[in-house]
N, CA, C and O atoms as a GROMACS GRO file, in nm:
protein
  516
    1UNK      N    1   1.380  -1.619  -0.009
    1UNK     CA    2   1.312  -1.738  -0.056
    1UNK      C    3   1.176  -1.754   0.012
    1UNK      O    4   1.072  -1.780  -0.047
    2UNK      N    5   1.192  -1.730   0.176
    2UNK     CA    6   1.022  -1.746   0.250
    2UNK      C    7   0.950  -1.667   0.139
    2UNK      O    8   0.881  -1.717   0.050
    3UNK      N    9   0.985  -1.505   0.161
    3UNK     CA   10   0.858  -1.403   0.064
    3UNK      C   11   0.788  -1.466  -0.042
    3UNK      O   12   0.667  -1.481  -0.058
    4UNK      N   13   0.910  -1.507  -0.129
    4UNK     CA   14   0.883  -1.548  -0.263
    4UNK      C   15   0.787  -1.653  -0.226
    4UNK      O   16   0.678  -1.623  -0.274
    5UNK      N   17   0.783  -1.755  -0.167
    5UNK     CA   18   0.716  -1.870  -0.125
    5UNK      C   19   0.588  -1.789  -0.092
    5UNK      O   20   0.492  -1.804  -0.168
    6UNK      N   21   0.574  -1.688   0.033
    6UNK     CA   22   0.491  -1.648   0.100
    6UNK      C   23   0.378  -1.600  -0.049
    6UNK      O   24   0.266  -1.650  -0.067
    7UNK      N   25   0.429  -1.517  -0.121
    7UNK     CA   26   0.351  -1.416  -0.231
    7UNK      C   27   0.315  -1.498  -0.296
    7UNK      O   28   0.198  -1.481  -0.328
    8UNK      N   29   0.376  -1.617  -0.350
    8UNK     CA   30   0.295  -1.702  -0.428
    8UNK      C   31   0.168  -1.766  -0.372
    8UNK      O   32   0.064  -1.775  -0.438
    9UNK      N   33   0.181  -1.805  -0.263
    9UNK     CA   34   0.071  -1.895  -0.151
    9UNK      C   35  -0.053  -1.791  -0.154
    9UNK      O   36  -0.169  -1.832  -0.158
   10UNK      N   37  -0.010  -1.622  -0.148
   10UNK     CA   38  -0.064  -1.506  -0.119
   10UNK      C   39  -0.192  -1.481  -0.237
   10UNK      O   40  -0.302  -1.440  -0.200
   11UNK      N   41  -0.167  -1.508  -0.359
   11UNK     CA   42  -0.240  -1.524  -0.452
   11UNK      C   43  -0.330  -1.661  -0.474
   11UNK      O   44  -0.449  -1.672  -0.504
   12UNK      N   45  -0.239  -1.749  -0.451
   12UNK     CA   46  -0.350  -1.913  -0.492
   12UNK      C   47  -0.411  -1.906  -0.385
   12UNK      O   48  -0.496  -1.996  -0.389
   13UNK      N   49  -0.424  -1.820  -0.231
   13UNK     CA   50  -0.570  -1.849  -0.181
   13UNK      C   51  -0.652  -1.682  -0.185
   13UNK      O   52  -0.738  -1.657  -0.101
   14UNK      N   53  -0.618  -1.593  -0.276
   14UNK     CA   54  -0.721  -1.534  -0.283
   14UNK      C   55  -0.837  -1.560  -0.373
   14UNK      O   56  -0.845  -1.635  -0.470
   15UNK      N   57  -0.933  -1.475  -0.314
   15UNK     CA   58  -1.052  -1.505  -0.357
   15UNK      C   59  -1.099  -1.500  -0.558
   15UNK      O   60  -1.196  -1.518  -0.631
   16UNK      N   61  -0.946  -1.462  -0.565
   16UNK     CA   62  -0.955  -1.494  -0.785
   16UNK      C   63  -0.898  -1.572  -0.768
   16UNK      O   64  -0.937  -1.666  -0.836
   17UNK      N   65  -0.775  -1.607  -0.680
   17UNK     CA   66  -0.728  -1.736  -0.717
   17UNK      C   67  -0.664  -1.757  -0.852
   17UNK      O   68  -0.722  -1.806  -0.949
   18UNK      N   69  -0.492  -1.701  -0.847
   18UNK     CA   70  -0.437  -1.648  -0.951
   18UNK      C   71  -0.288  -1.755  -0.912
   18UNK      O   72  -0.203  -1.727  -0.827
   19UNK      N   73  -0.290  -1.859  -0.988
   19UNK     CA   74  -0.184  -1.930  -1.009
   19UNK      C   75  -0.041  -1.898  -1.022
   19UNK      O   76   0.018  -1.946  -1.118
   20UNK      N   77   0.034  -1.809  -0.924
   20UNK     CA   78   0.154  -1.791  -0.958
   20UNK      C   79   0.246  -1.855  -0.943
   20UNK      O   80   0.284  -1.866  -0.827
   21UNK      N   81   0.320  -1.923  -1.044
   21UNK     CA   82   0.448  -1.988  -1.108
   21UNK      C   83   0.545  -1.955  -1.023
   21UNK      O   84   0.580  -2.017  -0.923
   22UNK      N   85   0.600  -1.820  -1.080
   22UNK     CA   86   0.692  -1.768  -1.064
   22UNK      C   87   0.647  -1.598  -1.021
   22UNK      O   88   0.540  -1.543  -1.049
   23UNK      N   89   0.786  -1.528  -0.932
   23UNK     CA   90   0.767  -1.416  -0.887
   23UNK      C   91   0.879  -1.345  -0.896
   23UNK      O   92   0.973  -1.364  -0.819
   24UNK      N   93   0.882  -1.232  -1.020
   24UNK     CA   94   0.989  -1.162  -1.074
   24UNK      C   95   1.095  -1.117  -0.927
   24UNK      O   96   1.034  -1.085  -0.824
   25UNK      N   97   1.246  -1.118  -0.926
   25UNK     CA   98   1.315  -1.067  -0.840
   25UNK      C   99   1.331  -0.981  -0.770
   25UNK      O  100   1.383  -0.976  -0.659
   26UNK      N  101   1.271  -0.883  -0.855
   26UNK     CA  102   1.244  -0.742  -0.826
   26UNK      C  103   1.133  -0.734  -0.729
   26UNK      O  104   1.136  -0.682  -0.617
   27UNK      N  105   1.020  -0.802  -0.799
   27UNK     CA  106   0.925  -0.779  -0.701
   27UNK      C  107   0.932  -0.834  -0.537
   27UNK      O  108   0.882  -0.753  -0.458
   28UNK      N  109   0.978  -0.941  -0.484
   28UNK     CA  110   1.027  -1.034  -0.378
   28UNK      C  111   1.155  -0.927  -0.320
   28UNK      O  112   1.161  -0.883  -0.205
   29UNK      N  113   1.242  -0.901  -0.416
   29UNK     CA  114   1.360  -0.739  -0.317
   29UNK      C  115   1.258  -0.665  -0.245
   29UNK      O  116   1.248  -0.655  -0.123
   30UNK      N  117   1.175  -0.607  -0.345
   30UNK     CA  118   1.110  -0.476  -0.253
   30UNK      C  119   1.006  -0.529  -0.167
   30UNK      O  120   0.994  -0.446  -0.076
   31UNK      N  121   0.911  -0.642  -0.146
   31UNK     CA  122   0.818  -0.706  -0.049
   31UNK      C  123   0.927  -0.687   0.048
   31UNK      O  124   0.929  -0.610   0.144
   32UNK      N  125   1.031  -0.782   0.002
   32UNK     CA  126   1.133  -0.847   0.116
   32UNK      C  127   1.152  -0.724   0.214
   32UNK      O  128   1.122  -0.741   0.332
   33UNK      N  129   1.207  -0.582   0.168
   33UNK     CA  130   1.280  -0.471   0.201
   33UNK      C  131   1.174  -0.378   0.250
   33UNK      O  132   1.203  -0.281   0.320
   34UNK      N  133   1.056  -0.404   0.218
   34UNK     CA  134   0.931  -0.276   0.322
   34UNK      C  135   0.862  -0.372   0.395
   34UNK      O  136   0.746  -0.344   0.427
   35UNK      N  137   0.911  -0.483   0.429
   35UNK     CA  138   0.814  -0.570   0.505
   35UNK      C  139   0.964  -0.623   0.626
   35UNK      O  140   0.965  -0.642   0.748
   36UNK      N  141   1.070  -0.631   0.526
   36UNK     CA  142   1.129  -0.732   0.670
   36UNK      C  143   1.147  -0.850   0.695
   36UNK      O  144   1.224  -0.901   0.776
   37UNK      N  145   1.019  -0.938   0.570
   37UNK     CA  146   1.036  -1.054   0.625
   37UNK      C  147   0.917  -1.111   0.720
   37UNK      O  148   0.895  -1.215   0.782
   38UNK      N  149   0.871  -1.024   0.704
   38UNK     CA  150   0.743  -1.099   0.816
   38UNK      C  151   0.586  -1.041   0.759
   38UNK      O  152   0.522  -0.943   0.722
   39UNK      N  153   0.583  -1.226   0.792
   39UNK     CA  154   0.437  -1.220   0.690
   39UNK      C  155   0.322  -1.194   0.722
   39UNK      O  156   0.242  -1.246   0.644
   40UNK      N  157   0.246  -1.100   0.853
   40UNK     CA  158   0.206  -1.022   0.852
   40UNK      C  159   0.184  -0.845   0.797
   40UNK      O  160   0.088  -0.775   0.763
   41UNK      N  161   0.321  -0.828   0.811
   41UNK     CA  162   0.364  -0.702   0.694
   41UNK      C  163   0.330  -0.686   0.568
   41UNK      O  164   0.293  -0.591   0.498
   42UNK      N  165   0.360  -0.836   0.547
   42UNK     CA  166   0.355  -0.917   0.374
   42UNK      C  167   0.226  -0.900   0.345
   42UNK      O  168   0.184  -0.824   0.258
   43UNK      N  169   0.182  -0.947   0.394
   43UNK     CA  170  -0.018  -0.945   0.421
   43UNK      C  171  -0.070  -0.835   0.357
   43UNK      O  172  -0.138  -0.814   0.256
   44UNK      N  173  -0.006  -0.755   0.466
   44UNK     CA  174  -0.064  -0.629   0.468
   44UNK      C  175  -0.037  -0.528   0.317
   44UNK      O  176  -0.117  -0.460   0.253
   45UNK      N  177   0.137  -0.556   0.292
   45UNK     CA  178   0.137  -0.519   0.192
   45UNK      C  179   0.081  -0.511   0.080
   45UNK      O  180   0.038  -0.412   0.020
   46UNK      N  181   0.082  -0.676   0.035
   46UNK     CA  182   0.022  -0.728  -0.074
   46UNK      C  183  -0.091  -0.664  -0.078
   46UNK      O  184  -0.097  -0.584  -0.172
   47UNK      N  185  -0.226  -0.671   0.018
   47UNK     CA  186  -0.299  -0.626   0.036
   47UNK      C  187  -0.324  -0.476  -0.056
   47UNK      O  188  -0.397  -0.447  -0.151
   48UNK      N  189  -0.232  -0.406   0.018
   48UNK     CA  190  -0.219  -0.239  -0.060
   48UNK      C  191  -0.235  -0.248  -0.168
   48UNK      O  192  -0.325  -0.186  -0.225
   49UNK      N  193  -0.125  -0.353  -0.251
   49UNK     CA  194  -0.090  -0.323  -0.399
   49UNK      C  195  -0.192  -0.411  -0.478
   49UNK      O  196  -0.225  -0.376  -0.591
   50UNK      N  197  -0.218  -0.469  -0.448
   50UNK     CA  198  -0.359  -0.557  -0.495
   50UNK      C  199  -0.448  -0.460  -0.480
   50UNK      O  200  -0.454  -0.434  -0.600
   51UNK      N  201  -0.518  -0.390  -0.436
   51UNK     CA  202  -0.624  -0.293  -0.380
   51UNK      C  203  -0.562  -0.212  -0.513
   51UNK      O  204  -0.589  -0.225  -0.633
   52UNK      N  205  -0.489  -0.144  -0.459
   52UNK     CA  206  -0.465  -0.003  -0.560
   52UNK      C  207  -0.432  -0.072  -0.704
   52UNK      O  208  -0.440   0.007  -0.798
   53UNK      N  209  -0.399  -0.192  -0.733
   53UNK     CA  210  -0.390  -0.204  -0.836
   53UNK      C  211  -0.541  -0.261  -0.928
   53UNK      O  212  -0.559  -0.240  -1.048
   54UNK      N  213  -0.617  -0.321  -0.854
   54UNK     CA  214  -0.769  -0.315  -0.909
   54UNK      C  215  -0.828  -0.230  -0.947
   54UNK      O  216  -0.899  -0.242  -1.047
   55UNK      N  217  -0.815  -0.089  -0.861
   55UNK     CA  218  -0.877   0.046  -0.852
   55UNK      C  219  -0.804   0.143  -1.030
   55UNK      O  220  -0.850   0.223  -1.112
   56UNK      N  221  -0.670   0.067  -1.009
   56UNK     CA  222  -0.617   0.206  -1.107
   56UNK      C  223  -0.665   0.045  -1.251
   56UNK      O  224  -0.627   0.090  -1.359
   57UNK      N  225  -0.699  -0.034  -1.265
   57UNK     CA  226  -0.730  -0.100  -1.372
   57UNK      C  227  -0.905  -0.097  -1.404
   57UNK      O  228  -0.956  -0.110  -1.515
   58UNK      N  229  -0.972  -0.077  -1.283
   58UNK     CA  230  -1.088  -0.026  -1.305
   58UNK      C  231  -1.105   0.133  -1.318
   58UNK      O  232  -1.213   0.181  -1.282
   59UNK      N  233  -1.009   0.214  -1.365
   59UNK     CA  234  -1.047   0.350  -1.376
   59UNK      C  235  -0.922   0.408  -1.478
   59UNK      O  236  -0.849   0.507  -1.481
   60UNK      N  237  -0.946   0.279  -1.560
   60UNK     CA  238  -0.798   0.261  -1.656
   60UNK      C  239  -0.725   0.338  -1.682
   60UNK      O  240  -0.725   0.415  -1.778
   61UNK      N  241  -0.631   0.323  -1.573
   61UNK     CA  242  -0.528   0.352  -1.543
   61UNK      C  243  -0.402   0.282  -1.550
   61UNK      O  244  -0.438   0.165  -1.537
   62UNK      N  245  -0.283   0.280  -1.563
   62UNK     CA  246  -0.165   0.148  -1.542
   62UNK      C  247  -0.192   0.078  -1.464
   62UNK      O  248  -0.199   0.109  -1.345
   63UNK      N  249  -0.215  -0.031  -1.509
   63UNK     CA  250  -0.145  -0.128  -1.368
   63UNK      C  251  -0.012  -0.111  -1.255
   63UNK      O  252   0.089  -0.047  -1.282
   64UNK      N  253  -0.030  -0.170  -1.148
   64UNK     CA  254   0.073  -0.202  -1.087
   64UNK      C  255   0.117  -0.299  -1.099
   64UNK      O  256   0.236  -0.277  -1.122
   65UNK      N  257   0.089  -0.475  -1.101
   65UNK     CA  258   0.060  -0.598  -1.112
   65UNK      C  259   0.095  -0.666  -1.269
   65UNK      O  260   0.006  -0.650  -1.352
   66UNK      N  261   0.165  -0.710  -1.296
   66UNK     CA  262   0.143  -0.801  -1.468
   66UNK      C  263   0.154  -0.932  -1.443
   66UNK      O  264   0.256  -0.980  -1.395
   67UNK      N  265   0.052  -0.998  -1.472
   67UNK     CA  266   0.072  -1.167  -1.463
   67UNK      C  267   0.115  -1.229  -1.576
   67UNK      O  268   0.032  -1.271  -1.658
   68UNK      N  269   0.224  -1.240  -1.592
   68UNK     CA  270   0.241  -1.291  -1.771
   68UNK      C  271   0.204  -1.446  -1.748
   68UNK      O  272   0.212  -1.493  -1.635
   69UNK      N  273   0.167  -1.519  -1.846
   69UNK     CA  274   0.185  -1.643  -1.912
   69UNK      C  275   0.257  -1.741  -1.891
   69UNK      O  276   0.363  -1.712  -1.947
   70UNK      N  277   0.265  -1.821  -1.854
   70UNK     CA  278   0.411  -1.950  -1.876
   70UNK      C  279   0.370  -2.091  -1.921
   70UNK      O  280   0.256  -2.136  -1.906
   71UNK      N  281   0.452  -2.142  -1.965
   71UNK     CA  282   0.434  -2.256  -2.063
   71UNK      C  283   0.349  -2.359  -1.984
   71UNK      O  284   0.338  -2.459  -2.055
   72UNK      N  285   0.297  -2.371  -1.891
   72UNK     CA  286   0.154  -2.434  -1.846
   72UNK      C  287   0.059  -2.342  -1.836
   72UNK      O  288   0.077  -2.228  -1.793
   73UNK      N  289  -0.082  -2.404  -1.890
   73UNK     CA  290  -0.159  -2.311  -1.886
   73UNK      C  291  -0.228  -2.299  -1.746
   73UNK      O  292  -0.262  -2.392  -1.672
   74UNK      N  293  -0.243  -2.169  -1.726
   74UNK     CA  294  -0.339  -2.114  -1.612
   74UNK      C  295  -0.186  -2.064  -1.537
   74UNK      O  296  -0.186  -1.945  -1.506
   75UNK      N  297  -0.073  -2.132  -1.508
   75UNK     CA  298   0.059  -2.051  -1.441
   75UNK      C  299   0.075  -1.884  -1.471
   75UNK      O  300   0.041  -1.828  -1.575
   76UNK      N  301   0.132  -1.825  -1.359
   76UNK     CA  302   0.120  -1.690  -1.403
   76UNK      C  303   0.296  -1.648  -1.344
   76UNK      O  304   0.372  -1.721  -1.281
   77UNK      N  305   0.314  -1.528  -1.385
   77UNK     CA  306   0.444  -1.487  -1.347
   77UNK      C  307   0.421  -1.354  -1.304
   77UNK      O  308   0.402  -1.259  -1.380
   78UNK      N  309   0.424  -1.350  -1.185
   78UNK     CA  310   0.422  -1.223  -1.140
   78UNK      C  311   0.494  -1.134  -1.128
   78UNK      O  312   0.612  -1.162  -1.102
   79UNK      N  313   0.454  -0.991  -1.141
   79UNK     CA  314   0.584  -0.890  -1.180
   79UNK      C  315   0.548  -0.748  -1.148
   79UNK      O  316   0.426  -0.740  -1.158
   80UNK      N  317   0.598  -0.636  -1.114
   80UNK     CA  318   0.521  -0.485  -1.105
   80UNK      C  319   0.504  -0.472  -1.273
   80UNK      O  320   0.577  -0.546  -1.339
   81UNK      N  321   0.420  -0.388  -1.341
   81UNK     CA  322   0.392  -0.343  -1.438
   81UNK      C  323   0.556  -0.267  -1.536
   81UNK      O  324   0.644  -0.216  -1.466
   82UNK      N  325   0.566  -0.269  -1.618
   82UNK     CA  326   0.707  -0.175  -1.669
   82UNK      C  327   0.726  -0.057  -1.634
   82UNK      O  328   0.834   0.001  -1.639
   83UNK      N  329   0.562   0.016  -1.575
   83UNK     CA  330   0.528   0.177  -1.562
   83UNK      C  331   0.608   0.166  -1.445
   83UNK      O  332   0.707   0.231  -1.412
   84UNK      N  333   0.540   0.063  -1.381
   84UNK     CA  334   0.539   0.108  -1.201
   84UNK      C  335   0.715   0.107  -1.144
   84UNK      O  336   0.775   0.182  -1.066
   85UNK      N  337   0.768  -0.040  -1.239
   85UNK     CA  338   0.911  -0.056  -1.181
   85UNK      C  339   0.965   0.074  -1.232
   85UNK      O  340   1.035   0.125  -1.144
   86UNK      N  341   0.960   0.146  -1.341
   86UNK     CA  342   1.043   0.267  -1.394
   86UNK      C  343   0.985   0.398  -1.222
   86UNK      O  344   1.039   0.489  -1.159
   87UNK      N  345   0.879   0.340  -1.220
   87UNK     CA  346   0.837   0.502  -1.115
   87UNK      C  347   0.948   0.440  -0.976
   87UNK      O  348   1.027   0.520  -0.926
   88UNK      N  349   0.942   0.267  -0.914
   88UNK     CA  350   1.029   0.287  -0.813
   88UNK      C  351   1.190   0.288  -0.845
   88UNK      O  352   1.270   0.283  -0.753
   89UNK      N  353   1.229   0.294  -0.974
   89UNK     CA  354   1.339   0.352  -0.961
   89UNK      C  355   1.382   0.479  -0.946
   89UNK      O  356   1.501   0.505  -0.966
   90UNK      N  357   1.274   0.597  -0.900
   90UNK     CA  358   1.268   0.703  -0.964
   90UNK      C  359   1.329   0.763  -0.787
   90UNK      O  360   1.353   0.676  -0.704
   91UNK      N  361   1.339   0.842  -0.767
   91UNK     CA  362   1.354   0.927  -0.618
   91UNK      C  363   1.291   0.921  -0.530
   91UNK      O  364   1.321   0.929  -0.411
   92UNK      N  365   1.127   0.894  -0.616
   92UNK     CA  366   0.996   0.907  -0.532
   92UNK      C  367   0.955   0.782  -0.502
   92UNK      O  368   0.837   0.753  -0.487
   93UNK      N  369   1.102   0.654  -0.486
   93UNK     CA  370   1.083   0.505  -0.502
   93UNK      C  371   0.948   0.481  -0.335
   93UNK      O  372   0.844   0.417  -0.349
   94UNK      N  373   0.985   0.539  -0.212
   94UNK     CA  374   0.908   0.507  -0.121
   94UNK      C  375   0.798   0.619  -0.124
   94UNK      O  376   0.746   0.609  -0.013
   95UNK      N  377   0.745   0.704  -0.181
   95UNK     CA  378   0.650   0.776  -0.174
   95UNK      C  379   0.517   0.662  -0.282
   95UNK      O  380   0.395   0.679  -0.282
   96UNK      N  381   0.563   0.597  -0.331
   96UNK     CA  382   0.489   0.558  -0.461
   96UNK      C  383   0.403   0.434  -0.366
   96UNK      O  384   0.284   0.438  -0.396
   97UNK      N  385   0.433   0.332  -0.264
   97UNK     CA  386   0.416   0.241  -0.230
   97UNK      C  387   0.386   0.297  -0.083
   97UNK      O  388   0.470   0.336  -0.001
   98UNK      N  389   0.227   0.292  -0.068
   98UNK     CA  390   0.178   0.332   0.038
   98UNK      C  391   0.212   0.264   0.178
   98UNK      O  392   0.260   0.153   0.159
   99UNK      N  393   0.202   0.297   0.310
   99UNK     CA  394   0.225   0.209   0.377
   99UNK      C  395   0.091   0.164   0.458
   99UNK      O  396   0.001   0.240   0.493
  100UNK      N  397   0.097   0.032   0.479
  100UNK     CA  398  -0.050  -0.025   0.553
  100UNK      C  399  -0.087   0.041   0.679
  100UNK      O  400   0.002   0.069   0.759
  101UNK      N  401  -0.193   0.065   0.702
  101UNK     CA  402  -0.204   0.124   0.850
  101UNK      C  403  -0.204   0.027   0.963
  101UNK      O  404  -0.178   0.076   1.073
  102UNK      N  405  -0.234  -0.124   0.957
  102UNK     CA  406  -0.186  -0.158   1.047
  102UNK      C  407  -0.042  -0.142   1.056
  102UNK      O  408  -0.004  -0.094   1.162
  103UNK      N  409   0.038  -0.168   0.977
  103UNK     CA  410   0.186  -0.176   0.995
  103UNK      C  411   0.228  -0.023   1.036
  103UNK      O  412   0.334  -0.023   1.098
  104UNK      N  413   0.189   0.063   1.024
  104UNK     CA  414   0.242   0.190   1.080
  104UNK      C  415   0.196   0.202   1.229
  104UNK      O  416   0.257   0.266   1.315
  105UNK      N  417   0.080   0.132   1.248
  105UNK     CA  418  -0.001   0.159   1.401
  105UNK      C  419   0.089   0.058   1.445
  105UNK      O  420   0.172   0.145   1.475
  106UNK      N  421   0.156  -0.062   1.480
  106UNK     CA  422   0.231  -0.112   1.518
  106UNK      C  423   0.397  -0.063   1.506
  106UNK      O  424   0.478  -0.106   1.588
  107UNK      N  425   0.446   0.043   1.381
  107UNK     CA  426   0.556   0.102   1.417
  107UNK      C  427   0.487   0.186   1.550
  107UNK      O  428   0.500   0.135   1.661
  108UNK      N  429   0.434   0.278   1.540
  108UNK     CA  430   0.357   0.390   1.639
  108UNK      C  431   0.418   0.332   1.758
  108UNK      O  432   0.513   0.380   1.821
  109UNK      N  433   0.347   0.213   1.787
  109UNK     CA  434   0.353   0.139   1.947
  109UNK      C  435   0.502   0.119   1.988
  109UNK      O  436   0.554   0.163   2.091
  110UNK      N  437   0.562   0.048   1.894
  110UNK     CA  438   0.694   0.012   1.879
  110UNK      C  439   0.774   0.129   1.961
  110UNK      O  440   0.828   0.108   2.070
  111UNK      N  441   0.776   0.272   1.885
  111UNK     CA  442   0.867   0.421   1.890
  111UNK      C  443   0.769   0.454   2.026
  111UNK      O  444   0.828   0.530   2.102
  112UNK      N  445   0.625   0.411   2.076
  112UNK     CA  446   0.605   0.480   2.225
  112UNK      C  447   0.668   0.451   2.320
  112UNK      O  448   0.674   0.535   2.410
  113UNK      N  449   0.724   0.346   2.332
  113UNK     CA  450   0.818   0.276   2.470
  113UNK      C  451   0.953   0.337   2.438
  113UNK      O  452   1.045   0.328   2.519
  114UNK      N  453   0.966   0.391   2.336
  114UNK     CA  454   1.121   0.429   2.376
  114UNK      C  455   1.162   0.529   2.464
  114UNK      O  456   1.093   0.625   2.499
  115UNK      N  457   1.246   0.510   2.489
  115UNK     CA  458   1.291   0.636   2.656
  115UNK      C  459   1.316   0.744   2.547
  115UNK      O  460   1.321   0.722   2.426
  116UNK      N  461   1.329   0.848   2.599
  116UNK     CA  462   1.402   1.035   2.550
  116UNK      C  463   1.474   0.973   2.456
  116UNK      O  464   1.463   0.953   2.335
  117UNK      N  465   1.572   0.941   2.562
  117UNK     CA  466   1.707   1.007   2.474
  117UNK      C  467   1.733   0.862   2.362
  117UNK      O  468   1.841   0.841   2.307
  118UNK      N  469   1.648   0.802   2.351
  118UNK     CA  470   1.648   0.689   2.242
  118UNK      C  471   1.539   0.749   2.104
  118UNK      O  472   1.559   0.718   1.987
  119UNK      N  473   1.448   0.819   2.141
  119UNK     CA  474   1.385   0.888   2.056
  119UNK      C  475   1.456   1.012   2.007
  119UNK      O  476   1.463   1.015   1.885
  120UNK      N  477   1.501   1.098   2.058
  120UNK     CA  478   1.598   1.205   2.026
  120UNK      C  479   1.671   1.164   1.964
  120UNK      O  480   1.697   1.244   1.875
  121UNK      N  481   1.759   1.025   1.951
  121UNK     CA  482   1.861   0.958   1.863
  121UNK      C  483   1.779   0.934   1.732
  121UNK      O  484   1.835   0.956   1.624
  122UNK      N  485   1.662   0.894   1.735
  122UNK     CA  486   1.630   0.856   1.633
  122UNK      C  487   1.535   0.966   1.539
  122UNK      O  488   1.515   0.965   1.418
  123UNK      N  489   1.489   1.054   1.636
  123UNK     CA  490   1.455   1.171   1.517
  123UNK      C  491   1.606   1.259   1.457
  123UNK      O  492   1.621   1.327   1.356
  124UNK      N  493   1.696   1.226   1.559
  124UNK     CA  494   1.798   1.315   1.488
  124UNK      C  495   1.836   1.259   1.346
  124UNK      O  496   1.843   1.324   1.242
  125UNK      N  497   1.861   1.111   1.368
  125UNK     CA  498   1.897   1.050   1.249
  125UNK      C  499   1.784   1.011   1.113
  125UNK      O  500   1.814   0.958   1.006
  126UNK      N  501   1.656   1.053   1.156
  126UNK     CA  502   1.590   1.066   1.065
  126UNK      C  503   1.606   1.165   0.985
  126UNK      O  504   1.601   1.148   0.863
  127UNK      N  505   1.630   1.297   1.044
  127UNK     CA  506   1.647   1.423   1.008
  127UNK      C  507   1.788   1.451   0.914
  127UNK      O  508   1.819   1.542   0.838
  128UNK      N  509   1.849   1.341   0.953
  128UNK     CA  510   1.992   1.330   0.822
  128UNK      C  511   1.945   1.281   0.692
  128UNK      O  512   1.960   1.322   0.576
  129UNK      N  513   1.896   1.199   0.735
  129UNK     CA  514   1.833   1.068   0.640
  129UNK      C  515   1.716   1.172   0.488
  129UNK      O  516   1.657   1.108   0.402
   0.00000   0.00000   0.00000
């Protein structure tokens, strides 16, 4: 419920200033699930997919982003595109959704303090994964 709250707030103060209503389920799972929950992450995310989704609509390309309509005017409903949700159901669901570089430079820091044999645990189990 925060995300959903958060992503809407995320749009009515950017600089288009895009009235979102409502924010498809789908989209608020996967914020929720590569962020964590914390709205710095969120930030950052949004950030990404907003970016790349301007870029692939100015070089017409699919969208990532669909704002549909709702029965007040100027309300929007936010949603991934039909393309994009079919690509994260696909195998290549986390290859498709870049990750922010702050948020990786803060994993970085995170995995430097760990002792050996806490890092050895965790590349092993990456290596299953």
């Amino acid at each position: 419920q925060k995300t959903k709250k958060y992503v809407k707030s995320y749009f009515k103060h950017d600089a288009n200033a895009i009235n979102v209503r409502d924010v498809a389920p789908k989209f608020v799972e996967t914020i929720h699930s590569q962020c964590g929950g914390r709205p710095g992450f969120c930030k950052e995310f949004l950030d990404i997919l907003k970016n790349k989704n301007n870029q692939n609509v100015e070089n017409k390309l699919s969208p990532i982003l669909t704002f549909e309509d709702m029965r007040v005017k100027g309300e929007k409903k936010l949603s991934f595109s039909i393309e994009f949700e079919d690509h994260l159901s696909s195998k290549m669901q986390y290859s498709s959704i870049p990750i922010p570089p702050t948020v990786q430079a803060i994993t970085a820091r995170h995995l430097d303090v760990l002792d050996p044999e806490s890092m050895l645990l965790l590349k092993t189990a990456a290596s299953i994964c």
